[in-house]
KOLFI-629263 format. One line per 4 residues: their letters; for each residue x, y, z of N, C-alpha, C. Coordinates in Angstrom, 1 decimal, always signed. Atoms other than C-alpha are relative to their C-alpha. Last residue first. Layout:
<pts>
a = X/Y/Z/X/Y/Z/X/Y/Z; ... .
</pts>
This chain:
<pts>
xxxx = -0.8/-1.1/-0.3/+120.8/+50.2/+55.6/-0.3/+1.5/+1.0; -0.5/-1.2/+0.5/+118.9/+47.9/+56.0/+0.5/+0.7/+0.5; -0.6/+0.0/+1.7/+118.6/+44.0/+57.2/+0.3/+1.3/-1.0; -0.7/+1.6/+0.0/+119.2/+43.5/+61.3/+0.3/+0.0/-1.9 .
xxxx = -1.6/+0.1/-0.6/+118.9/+47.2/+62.2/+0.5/-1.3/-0.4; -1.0/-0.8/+0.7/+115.8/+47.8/+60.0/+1.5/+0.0/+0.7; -0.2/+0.1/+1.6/+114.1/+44.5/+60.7/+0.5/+1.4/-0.5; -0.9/+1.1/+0.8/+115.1/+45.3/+64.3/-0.2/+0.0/-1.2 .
xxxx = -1.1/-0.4/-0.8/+113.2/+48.8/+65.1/+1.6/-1.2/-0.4; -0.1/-0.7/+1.2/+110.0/+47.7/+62.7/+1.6/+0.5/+0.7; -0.2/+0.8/+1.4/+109.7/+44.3/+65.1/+0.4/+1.3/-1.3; -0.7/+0.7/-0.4/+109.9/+46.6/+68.6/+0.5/-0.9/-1.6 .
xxxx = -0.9/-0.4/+0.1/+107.8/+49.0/+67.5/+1.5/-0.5/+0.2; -0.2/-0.9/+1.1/+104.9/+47.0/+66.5/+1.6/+0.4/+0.1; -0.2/+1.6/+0.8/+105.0/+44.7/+69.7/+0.4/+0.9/-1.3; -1.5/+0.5/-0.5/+105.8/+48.0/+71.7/+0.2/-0.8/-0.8 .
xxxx = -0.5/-0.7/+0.6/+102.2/+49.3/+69.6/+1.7/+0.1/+0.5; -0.2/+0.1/+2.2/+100.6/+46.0/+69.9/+0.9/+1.0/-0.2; +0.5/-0.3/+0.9/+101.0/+45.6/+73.8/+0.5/+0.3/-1.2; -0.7/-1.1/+0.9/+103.8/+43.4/+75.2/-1.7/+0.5/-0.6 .
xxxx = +1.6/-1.0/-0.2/+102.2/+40.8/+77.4/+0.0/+1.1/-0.4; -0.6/-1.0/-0.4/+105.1/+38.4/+77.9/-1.0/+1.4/+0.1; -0.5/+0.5/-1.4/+102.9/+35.3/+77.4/+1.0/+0.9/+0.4; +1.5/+0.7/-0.6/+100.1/+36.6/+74.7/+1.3/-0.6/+1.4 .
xxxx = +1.2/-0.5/+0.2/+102.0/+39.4/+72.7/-0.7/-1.1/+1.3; +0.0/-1.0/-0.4/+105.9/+38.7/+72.9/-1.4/+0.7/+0.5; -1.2/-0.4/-0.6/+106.0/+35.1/+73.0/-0.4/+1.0/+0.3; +0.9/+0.5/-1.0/+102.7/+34.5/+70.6/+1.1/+0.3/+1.1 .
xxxx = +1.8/-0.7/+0.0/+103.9/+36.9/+68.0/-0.2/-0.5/+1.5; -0.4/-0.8/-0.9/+107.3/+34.8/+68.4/-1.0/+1.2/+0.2; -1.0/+0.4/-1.1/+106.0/+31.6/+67.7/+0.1/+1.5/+1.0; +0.7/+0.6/-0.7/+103.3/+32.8/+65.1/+0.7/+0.0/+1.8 .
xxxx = +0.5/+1.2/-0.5/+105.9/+34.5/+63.4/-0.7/-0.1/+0.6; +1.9/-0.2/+0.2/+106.6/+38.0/+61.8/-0.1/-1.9/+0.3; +0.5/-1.0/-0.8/+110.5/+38.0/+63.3/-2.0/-0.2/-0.3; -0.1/-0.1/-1.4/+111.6/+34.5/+62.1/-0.9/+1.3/+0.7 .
xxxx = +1.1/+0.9/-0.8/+110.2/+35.0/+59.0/+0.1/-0.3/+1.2; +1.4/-0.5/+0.3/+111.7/+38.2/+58.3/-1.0/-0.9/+0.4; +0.9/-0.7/-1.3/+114.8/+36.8/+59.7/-1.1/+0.6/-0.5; +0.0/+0.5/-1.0/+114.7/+33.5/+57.1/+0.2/+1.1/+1.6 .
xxxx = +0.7/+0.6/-0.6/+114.5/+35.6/+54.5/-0.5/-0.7/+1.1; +1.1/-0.9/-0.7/+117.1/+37.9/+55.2/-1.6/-0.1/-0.4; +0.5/-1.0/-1.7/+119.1/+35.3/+55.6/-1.1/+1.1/-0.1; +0.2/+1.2/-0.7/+118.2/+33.2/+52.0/+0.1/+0.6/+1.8 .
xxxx = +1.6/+0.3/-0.1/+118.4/+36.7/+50.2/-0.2/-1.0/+0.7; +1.4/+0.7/+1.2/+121.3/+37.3/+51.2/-0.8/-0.4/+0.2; +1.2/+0.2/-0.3/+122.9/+39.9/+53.6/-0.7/-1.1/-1.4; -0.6/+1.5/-0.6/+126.4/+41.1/+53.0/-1.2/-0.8/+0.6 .
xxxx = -0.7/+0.4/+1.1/+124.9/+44.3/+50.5/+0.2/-1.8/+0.9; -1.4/+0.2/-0.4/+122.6/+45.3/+53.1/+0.6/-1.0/-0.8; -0.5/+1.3/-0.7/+118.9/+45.1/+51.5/+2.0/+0.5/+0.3; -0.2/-0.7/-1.6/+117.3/+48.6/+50.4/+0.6/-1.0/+1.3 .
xxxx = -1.1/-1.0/-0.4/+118.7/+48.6/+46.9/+0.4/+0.2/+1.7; -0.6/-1.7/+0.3/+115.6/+48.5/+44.8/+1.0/+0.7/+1.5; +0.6/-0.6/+1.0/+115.3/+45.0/+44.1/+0.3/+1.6/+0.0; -1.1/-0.1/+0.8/+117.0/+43.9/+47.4/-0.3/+0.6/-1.6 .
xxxx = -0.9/-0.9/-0.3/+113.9/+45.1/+49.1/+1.6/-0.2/-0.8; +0.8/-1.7/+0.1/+111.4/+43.5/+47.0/+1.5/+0.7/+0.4; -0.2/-0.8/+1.0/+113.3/+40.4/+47.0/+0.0/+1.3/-0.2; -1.4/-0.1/+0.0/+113.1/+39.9/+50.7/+0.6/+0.2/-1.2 .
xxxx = -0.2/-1.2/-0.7/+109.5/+41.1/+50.8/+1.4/+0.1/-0.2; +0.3/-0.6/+1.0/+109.0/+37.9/+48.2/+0.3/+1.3/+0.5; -0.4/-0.2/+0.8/+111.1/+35.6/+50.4/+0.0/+1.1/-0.9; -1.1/-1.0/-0.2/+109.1/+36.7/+53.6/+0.9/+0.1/-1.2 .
xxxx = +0.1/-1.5/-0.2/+106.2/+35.7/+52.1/+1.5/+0.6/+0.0; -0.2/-0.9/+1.2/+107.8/+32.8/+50.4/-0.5/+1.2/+0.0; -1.0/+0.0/+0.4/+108.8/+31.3/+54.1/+0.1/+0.9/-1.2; -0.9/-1.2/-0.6/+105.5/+32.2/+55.7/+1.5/+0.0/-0.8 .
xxxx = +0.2/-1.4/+0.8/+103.9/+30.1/+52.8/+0.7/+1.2/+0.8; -0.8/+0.0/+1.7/+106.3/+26.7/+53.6/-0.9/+1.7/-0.4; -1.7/-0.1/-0.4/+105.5/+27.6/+57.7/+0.4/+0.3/-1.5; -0.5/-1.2/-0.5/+101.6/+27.6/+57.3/+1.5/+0.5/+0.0 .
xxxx = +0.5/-0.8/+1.2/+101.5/+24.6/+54.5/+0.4/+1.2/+1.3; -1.3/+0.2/+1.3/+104.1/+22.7/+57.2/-0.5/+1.1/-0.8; -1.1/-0.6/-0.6/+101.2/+24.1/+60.3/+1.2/-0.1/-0.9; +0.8/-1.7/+0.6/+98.3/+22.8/+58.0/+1.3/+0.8/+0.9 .
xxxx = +0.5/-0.9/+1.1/+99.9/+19.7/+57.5/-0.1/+1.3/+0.2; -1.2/+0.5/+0.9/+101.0/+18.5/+61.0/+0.4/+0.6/-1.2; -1.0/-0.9/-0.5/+98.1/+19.7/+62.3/+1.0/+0.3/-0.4; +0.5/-0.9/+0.5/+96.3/+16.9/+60.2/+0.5/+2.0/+0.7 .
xxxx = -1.0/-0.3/+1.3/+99.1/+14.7/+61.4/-0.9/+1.0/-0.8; +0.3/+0.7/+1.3/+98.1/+14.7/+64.7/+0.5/+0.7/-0.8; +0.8/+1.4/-0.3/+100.3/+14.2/+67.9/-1.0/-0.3/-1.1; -0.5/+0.6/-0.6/+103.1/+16.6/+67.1/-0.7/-1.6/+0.2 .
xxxx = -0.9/+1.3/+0.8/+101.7/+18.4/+65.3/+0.3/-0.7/+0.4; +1.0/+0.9/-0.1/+99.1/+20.3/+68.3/+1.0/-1.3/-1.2; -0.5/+0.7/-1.2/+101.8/+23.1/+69.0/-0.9/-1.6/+0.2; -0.9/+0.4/-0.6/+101.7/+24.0/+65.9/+0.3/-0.3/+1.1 .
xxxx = -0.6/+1.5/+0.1/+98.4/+23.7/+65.1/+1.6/+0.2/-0.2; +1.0/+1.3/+0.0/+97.0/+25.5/+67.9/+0.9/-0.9/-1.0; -1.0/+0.7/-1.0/+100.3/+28.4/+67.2/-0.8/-1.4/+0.5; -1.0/+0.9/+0.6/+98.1/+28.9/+63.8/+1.2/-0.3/+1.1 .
xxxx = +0.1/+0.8/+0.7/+95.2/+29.4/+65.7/+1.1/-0.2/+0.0; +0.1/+1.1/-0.9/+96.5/+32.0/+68.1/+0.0/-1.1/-0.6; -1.3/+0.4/-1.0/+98.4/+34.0/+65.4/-0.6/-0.9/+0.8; +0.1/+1.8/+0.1/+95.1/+33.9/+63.3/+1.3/-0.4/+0.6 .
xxxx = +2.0/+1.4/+0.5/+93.4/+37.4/+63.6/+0.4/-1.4/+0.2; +1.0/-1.0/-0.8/+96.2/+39.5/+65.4/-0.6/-0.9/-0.4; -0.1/+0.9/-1.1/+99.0/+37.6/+63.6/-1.0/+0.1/+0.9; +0.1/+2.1/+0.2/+97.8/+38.4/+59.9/-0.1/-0.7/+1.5 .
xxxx = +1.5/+0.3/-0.2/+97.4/+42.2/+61.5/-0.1/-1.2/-0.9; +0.7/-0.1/-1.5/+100.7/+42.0/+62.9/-1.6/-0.2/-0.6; -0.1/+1.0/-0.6/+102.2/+40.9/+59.3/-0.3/-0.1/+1.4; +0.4/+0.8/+0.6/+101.0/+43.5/+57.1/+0.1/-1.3/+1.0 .
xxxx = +1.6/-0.2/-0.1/+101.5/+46.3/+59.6/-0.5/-1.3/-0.7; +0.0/+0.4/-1.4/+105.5/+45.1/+60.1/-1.5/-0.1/+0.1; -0.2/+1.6/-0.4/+105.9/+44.9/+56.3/-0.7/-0.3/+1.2; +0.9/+0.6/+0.5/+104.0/+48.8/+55.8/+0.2/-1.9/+0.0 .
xxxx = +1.0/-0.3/-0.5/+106.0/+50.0/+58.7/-1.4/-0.7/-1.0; +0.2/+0.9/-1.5/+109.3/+48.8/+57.3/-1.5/-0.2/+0.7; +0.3/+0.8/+0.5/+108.2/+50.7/+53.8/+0.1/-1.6/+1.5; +1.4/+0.6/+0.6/+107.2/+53.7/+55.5/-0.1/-1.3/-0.2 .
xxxx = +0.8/+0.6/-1.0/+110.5/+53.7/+57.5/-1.4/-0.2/-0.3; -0.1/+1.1/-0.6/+113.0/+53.1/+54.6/-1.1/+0.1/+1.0; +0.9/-0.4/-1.6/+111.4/+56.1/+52.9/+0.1/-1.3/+0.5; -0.8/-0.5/-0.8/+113.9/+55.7/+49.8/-0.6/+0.1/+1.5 .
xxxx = -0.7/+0.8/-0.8/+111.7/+53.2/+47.8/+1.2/+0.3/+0.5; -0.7/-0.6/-1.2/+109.3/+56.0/+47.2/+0.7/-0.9/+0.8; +0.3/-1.4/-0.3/+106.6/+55.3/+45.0/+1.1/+0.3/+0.3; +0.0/-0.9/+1.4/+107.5/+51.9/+43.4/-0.1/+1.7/+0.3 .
xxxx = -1.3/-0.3/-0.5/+108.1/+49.9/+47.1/+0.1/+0.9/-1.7; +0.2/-1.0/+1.1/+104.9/+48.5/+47.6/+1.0/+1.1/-0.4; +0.2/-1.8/-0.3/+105.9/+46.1/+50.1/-0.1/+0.7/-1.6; -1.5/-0.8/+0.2/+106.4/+42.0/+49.3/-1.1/+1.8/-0.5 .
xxxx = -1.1/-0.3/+1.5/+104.1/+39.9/+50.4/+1.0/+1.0/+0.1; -1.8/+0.0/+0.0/+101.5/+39.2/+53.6/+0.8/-0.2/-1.5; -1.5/+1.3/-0.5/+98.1/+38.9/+52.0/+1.2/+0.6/-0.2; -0.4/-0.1/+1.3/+95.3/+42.6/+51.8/+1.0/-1.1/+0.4 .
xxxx = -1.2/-0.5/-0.5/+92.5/+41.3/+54.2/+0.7/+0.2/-1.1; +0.3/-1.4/+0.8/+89.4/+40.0/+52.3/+0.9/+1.2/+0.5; -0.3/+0.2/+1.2/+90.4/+36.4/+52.7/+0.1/+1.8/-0.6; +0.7/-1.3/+0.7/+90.5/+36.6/+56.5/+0.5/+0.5/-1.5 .
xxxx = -1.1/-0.1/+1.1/+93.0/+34.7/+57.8/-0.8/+1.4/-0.2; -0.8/-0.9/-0.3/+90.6/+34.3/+60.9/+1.1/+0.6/-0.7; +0.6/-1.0/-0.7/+87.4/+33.3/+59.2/+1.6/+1.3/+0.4; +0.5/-1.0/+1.3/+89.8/+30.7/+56.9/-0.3/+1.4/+0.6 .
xxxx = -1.7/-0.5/+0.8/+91.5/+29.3/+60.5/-0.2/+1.2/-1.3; -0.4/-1.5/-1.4/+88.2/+29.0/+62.2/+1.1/+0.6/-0.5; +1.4/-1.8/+0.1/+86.5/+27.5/+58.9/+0.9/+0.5/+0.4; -0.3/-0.6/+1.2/+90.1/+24.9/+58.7/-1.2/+1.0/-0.2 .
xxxx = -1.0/-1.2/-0.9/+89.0/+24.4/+62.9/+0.6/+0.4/-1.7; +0.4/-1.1/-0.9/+85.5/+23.0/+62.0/+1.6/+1.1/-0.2; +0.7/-1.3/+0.7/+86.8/+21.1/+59.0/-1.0/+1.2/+1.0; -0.6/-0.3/+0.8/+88.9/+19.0/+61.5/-0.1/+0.8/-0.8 .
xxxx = -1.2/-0.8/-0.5/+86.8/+19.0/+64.2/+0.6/+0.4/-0.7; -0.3/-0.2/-0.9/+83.8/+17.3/+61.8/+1.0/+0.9/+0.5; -1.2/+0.4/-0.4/+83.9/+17.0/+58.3/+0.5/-0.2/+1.4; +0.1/+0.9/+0.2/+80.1/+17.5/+58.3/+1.3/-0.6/+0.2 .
xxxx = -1.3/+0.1/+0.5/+80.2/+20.7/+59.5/+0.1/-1.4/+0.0; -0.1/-1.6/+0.7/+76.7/+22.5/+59.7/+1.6/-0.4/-0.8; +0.8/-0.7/+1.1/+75.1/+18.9/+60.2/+0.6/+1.3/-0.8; -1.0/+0.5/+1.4/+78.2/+17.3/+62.0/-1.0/+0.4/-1.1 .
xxxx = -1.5/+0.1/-0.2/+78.0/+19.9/+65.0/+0.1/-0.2/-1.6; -0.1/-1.0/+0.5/+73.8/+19.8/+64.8/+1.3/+0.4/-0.5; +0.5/+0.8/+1.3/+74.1/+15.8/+65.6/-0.2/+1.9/-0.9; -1.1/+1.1/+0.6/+76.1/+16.8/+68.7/-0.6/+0.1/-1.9 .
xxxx = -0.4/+1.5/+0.0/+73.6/+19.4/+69.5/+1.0/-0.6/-0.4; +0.2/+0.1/+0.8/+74.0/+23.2/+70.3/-0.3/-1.4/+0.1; +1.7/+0.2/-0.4/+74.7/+25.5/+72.6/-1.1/-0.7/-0.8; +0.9/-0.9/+0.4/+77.6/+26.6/+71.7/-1.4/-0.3/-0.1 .
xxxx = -1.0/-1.4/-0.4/+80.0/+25.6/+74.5/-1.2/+0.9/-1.0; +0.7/-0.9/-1.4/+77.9/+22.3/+74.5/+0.2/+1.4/-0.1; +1.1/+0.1/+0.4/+78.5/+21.2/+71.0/-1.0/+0.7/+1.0; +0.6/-0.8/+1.3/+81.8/+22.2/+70.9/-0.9/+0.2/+0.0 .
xxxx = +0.0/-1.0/-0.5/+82.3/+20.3/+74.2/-0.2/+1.1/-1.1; +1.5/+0.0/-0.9/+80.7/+17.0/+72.5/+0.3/+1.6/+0.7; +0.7/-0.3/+0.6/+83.5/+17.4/+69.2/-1.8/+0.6/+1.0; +0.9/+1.1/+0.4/+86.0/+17.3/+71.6/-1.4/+0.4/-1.0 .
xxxx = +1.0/-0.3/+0.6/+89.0/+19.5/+72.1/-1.2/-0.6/-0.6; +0.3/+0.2/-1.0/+92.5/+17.7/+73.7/-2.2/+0.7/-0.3; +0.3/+1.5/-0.7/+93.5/+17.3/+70.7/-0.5/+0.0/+0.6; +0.7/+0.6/+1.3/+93.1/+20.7/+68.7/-0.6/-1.2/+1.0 .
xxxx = -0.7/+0.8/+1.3/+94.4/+22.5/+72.1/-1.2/-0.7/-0.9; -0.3/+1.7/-0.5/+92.6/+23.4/+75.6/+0.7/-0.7/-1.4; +0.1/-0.1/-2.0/+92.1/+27.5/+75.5/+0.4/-1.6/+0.3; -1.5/-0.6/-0.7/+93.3/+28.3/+71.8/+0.1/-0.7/+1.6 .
xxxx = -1.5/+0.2/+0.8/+91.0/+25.3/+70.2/+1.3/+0.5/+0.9; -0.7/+0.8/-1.1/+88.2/+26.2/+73.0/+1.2/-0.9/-0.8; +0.0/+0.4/-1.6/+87.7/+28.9/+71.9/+0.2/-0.5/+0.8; -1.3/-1.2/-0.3/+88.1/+28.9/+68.5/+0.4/-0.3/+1.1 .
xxxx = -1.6/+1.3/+0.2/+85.6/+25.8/+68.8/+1.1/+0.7/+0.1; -0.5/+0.5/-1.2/+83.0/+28.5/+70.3/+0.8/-0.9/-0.4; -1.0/-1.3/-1.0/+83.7/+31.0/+66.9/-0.4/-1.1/+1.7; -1.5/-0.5/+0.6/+83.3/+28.0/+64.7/+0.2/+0.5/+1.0 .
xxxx = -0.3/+1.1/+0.4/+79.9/+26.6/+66.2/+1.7/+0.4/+0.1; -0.4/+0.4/-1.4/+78.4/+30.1/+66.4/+1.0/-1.3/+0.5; -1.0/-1.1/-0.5/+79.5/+30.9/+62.8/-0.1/-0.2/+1.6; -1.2/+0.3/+0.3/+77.8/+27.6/+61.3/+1.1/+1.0/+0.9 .
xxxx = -0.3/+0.9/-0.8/+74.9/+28.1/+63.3/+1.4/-0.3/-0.1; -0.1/-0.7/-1.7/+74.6/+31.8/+61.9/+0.4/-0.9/+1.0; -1.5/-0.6/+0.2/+75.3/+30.1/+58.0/+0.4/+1.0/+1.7; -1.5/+1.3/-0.1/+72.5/+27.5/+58.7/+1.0/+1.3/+0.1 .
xxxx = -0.2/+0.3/-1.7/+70.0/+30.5/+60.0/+1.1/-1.6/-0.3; -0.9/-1.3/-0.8/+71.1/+32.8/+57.0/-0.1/-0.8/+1.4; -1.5/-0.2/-0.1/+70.7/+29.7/+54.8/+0.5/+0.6/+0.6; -0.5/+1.8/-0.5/+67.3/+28.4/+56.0/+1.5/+0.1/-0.1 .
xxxx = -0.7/+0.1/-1.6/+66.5/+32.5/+55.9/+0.6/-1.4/+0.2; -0.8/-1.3/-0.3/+67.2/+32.4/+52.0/-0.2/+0.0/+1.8; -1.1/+0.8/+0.0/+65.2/+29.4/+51.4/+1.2/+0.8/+0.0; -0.1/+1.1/-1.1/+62.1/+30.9/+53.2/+1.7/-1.0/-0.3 .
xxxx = -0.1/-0.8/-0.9/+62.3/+33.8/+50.8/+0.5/-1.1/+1.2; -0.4/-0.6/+0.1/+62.2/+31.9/+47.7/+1.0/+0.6/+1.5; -1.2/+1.4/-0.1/+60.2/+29.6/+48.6/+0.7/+0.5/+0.0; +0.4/+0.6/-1.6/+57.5/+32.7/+49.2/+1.1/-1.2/+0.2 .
xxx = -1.0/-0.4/-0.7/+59.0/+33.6/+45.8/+0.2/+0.1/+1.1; -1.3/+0.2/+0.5/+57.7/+30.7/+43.7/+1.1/+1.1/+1.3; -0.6/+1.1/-0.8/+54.6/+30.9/+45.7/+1.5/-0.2/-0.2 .
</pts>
């Protein structure tokens, strides 16, 4: 008996944790397609086919902790995080090490660039947006920081360039903003998008 409970309390989780993912992936949905605000907890409920009273069951916090899942999912914890380049092998191969910044921060933008332009373009009106778009902005800042050490560390930063600029274009370039620009309203595929960002960050900060 013990493991017949067992069994049965193992699917209860695999069919909560499948409602949970339907739920999420139609709020995505309609997050990028109509904004945070404008996104109702009742069209969520329709989009996935679901109840209202199922919504606050899988996500109790409602909207809010619906779109921090959608955000987690799309970060993706098991990705390797934006930082500073591995630059101990071979920190003369300026274009591996460009190639390894630019790769790290397209495939961040690729998963959660839409999202995180949702809550920037959604601050404005709430303040839980508000938040999570400051924490997105304050960690893009110490990414690029940390990449922007790295390279002055071994040499490969343009002497007239400080750390404080060539932070601030590193984050400028791997952005949300300009991800969403070049990728979703100019129409640039990935490997122009790629070449285009590894092309400047070596003309704007190395040698």
């Amino acid at each position: 008996m013990e493991g017949r409970r067992q069994y049965h309390s193992r699917v209860r989780e695999a069919s909560a944790q499948r409602t949970r993912e339907l739920i999420r992936d139609a709020a995505t949905t309609l997050f990028v397609r109509d904004g945070y605000v404008s996104a109702t907890v009742k069209q969520i409920a329709d989009s996935a086919g679901v109840a209202n009273r199922t919504v606050f069951t899988a996500f109790p916090g409602g909207k809010l902790e619906i779109f921090e899942a959608a955000l987690a999912a799309a970060l993706d914890a098991d990705e390797v995080p934006l930082g500073a380049p591995n630059l101990a092998s071979d920190p003369d191969d300026v274009r591996r090490i460009v190639s390894q910044i630019v790769a790290q921060g397209i495939g961040l933008l690729e998963r959660a660039g839409a999202l995180m332009m949702v809550a920037v373009e959604s601050s404005g009106a709430d303040a839980d947006m508000r938040r999570l778009s400051e924490e997105s902005s304050d960690q893009s800042a110490v990414n690029a920081m940390s990449i922007a050490e790295g390279l002055s560390e071994h040499g490969l930063l343009r002497p007239e360039i400080s750390l404080e600029k060539a932070a601030g274009i590193l984050a400028a370039f791997v952005s949300p903003q300009l991800h969403q620009q070049l990728r979703r309203v100019s129409g640039w595929d990935v490997d122009a998008y790629r070449g285009w960002l590894e092309f400047n960050i070596r003309q704007n900060l190395m040698y």
